[in-house]
Z-matrix of the N, CA and C atoms (Angstrom, degrees):
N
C 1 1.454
C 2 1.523 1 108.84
N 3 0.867 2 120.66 1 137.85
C 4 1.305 3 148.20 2 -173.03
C 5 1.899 4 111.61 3 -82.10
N 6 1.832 5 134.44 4 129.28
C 7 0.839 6 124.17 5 -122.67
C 8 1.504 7 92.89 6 -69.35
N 9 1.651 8 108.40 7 162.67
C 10 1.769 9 113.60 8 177.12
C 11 1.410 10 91.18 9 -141.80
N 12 1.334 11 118.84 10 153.86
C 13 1.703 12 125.81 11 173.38
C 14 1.512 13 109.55 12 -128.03
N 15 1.372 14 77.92 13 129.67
C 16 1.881 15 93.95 14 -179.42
C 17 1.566 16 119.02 15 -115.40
N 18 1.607 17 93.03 16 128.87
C 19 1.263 18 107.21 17 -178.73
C 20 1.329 19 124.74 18 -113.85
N 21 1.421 20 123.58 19 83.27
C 22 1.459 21 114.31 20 -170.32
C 23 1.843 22 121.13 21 -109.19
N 24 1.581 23 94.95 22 -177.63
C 25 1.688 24 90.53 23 163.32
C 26 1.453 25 100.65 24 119.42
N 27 1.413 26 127.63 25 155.52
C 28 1.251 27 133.29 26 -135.71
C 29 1.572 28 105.89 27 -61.76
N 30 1.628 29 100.90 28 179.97
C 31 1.344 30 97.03 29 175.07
C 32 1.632 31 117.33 30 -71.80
N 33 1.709 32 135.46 31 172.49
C 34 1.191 33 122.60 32 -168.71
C 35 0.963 34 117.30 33 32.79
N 36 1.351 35 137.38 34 56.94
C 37 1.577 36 120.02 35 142.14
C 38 1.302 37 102.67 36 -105.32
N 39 1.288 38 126.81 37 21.19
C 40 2.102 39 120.93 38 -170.60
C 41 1.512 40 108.73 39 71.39
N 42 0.962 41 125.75 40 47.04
C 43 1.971 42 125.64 41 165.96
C 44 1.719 43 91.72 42 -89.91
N 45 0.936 44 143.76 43 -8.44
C 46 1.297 45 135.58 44 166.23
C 47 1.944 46 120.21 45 -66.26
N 48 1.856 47 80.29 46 -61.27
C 49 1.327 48 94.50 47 171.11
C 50 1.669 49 121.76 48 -23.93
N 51 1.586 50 86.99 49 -82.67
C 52 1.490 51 126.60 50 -164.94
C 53 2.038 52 99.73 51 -60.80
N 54 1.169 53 111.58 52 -16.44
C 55 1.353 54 103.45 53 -173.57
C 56 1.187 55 90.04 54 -85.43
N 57 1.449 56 135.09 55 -63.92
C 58 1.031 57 137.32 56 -141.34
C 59 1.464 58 104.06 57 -67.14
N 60 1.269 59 117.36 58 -21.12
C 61 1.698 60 128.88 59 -178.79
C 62 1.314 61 100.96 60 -87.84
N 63 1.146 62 134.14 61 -23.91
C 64 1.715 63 139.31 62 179.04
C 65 0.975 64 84.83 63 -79.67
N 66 1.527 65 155.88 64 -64.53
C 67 1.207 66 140.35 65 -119.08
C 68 1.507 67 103.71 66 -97.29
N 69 1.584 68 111.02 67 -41.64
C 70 1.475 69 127.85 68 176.24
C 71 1.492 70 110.69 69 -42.29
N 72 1.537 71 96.50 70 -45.69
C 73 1.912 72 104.79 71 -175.07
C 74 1.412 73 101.74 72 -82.98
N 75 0.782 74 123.80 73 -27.07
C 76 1.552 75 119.58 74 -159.33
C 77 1.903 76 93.59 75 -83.19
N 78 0.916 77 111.44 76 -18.63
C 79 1.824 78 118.83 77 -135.57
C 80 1.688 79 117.77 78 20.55
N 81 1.375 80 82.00 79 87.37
C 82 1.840 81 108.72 80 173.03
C 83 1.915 82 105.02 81 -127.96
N 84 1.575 83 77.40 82 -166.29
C 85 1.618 84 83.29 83 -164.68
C 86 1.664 85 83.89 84 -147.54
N 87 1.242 86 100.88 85 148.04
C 88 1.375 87 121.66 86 -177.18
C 89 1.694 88 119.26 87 -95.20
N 90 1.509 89 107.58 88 116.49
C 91 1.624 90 97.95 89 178.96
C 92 2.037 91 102.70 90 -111.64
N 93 1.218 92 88.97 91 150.75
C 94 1.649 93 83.23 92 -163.68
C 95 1.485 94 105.69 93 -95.52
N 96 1.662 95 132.34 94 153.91
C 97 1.348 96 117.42 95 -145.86
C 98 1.796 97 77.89 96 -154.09
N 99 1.364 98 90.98 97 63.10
C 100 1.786 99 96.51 98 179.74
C 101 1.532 100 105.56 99 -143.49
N 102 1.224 101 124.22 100 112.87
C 103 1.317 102 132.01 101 176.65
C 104 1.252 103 119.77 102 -61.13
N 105 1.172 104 134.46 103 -8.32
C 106 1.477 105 138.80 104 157.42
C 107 1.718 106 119.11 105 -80.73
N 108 1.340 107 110.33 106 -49.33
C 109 1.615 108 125.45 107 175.70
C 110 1.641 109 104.57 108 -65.01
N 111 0.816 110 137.30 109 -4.85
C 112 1.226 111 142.95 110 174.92
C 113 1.737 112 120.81 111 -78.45
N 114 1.768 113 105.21 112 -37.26
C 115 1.144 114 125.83 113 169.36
C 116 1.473 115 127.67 114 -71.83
N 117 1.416 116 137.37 115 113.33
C 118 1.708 117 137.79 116 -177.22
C 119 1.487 118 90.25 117 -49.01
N 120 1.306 119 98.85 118 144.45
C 121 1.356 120 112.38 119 153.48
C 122 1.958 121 128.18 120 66.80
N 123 1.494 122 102.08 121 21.36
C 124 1.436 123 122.85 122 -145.75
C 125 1.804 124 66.55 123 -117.52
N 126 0.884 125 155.57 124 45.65
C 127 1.800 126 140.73 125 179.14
C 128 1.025 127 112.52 126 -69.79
N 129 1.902 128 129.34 127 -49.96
C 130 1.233 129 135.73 128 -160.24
C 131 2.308 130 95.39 129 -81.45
N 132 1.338 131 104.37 130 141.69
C 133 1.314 132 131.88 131 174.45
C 134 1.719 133 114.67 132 71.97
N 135 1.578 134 109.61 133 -11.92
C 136 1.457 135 129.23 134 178.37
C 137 1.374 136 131.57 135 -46.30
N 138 1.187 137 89.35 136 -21.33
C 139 1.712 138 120.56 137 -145.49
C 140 1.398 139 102.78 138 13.23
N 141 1.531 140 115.38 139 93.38
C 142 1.771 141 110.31 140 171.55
C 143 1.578 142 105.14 141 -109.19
N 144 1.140 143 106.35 142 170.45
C 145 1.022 144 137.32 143 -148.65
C 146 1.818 145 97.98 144 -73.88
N 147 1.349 146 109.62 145 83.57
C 148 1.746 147 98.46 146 -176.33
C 149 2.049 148 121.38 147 -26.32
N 150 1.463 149 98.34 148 157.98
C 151 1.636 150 102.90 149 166.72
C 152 1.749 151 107.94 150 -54.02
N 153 1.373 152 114.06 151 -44.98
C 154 1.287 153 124.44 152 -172.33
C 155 1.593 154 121.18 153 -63.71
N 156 1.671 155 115.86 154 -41.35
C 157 1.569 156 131.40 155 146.89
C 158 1.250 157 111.81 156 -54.50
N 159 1.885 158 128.93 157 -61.50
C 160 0.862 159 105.11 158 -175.80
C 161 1.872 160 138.08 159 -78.42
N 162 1.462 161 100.88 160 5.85
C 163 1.515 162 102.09 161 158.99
C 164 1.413 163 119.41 162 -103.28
N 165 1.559 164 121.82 163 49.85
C 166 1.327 165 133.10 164 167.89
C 167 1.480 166 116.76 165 -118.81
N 168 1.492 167 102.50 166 9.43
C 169 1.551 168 130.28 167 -158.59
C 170 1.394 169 126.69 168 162.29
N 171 1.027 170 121.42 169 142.03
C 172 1.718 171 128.38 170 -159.63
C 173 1.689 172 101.13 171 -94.59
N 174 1.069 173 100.23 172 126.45
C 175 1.857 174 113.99 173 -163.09
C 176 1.802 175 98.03 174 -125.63
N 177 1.527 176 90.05 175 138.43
C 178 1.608 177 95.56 176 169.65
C 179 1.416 178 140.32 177 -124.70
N 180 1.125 179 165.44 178 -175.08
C 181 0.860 180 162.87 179 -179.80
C 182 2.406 181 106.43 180 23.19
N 183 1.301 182 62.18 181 55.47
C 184 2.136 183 78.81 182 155.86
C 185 1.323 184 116.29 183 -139.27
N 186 1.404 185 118.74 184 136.54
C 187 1.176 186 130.29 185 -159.86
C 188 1.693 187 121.15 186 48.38
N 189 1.083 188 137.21 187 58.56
C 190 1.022 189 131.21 188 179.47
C 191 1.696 190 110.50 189 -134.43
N 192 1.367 191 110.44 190 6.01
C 193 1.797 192 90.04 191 171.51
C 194 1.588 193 102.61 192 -130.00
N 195 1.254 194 133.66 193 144.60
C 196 1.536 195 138.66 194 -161.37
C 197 1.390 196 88.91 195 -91.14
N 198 1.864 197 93.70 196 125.16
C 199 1.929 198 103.86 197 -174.20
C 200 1.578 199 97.63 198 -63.65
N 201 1.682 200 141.46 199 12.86
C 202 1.473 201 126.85 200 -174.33
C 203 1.700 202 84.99 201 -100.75
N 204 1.529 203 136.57 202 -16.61
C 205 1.270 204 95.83 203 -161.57
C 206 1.983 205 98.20 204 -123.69
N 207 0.965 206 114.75 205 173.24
C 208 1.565 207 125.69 206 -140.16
C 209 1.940 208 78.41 207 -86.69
N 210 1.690 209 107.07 208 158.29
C 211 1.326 210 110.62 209 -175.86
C 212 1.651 211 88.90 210 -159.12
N 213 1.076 212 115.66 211 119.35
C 214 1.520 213 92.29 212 165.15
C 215 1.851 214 119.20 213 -121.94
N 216 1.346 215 139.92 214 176.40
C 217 1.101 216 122.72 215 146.15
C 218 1.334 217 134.77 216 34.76
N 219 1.517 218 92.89 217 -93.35
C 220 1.530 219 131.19 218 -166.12
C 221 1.816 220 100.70 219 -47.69
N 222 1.692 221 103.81 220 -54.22
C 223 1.399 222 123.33 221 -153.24
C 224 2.008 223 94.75 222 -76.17
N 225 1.628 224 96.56 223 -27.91
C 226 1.773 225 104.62 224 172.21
C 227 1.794 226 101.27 225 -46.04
N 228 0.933 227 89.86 226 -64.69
C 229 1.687 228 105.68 227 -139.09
C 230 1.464 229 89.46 228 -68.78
N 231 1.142 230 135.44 229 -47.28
C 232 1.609 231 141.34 230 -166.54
C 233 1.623 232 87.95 231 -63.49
N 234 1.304 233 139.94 232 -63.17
C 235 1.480 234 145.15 233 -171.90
C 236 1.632 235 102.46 234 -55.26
N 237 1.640 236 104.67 235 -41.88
C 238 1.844 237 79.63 236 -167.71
C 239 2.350 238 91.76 237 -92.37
N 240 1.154 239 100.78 238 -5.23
C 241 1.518 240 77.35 239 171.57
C 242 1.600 241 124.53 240 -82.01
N 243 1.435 242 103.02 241 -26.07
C 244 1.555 243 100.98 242 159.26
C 245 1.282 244 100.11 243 -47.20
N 246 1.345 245 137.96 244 -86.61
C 247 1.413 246 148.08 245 -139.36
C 248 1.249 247 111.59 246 -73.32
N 249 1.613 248 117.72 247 3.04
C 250 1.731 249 121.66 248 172.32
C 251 1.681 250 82.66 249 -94.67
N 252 1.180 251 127.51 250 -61.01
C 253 1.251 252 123.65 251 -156.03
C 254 2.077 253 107.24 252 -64.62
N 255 1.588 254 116.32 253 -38.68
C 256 0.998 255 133.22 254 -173.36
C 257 1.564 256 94.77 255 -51.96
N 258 1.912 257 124.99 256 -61.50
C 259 1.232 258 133.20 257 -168.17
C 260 1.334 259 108.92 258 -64.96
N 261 1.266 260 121.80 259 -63.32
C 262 1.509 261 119.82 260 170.17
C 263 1.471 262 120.80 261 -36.72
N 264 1.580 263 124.46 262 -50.39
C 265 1.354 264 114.22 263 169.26
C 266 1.346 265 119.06 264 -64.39
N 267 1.545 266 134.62 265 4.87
C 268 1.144 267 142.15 266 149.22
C 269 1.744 268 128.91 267 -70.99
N 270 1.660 269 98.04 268 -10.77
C 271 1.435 270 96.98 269 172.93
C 272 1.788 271 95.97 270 97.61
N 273 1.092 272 106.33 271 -0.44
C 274 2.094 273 109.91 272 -178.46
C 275 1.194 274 118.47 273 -104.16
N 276 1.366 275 114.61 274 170.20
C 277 1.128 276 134.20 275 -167.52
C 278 1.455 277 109.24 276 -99.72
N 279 1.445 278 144.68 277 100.94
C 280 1.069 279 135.54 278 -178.61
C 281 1.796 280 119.01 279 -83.24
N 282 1.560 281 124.07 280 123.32
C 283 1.141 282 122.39 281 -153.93
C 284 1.562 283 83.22 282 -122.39
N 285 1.749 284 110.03 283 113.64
C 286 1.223 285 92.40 284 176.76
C 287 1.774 286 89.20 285 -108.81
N 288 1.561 287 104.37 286 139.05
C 289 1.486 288 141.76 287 178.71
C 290 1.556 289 123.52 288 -117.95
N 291 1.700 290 102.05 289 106.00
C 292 1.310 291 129.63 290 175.45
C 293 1.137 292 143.12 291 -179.43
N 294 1.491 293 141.04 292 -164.24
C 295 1.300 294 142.20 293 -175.36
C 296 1.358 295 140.02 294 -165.01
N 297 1.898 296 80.64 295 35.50
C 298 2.079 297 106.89 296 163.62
C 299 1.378 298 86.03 297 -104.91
N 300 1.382 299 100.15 298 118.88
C 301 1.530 300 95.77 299 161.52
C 302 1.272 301 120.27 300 -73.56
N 303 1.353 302 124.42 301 -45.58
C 304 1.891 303 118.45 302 169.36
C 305 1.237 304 107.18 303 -33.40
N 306 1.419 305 134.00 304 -53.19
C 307 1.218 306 108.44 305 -170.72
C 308 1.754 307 98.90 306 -88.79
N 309 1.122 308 150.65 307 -4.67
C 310 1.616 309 127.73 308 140.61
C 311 1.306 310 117.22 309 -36.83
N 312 1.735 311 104.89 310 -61.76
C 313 1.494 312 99.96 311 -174.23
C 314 1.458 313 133.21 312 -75.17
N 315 1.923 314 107.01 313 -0.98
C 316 1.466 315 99.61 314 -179.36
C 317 1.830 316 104.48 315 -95.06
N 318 1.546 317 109.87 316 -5.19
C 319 1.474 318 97.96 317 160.27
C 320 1.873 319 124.19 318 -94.78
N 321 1.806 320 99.19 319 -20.36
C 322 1.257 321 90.15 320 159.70
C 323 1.691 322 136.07 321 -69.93
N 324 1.221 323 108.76 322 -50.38
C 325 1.112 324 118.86 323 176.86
C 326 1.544 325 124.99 324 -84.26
N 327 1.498 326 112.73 325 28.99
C 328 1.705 327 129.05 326 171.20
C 329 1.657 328 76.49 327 40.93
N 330 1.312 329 124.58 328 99.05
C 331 1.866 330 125.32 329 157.09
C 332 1.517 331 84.16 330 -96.90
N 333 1.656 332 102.65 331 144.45
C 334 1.123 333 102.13 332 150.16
C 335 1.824 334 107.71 333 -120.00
N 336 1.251 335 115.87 334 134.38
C 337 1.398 336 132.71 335 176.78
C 338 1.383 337 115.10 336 -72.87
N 339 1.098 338 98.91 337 -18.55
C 340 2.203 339 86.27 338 -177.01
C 341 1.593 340 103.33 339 -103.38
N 342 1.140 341 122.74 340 11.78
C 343 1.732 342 118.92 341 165.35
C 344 1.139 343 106.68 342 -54.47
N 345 1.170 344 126.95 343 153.14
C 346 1.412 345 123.94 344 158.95
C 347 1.371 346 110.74 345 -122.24
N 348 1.688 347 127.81 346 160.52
C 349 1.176 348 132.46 347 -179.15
C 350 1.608 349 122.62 348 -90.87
N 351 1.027 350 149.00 349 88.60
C 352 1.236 351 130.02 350 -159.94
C 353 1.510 352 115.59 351 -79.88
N 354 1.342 353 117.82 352 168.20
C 355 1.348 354 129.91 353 -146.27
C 356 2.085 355 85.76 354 -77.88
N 357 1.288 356 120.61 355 144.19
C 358 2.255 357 102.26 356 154.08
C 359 1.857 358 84.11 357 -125.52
């Protein structure tokens, strides 16, 4: 994989800020790696990325899955690896920004979700 920058760590500490200023210099685009921001209409305690932040930089995967239907993991990581690979073939810097670590660690650590465990 080709370089990606990660910005994590709890909610309110400014990873919004600071991405969006990484991303400007870098000329990247920000994919968001927060299991709440992912959900329409989830705004209050989320802290996402305002309309006003997010037109200072091109942001992905916020608001796009309806909190009624099931999302797990698996369906994270497959969505933001399109969109690492989608940005990069644009010549960008993909800054992924958040603070679920499962979904950090299922793009750091290549998880794969459909293994199964067998019974010993």
């Amino acid at each position: 994989m080709k370089e990606v920058i990660f910005i994590v760590g709890p909610t309110a500490v400014g990873k919004t800020d600071i991405s969006i200023k990484v991303a400007n210099a870098l000329n990247g685009e920000i994919i968001s790696c927060d299991s709440m921001q992912i959900y329409q209409h989830m705004d209050i305690g989320s802290a996402k990325a305002t309309a006003e932040e997010q037109a200072l930089c091109p942001h992905h995967l916020i608001d796009f899955v309806d909190p009624l239907k099931g999302y797990s993991v698996a369906d994270y990581r497959e969505a933001a690896l399109a969109k690492i690979e989608e940005i990069q073939q644009r010549g960008k810097v993909p800054v992924i920004t958040g603070g679920t670590g499962l979904y950090v660690n299922s793009l750091i650590y290549e998880m794969d979700f459909n293994e199964t465990i067998e019974n010993q």
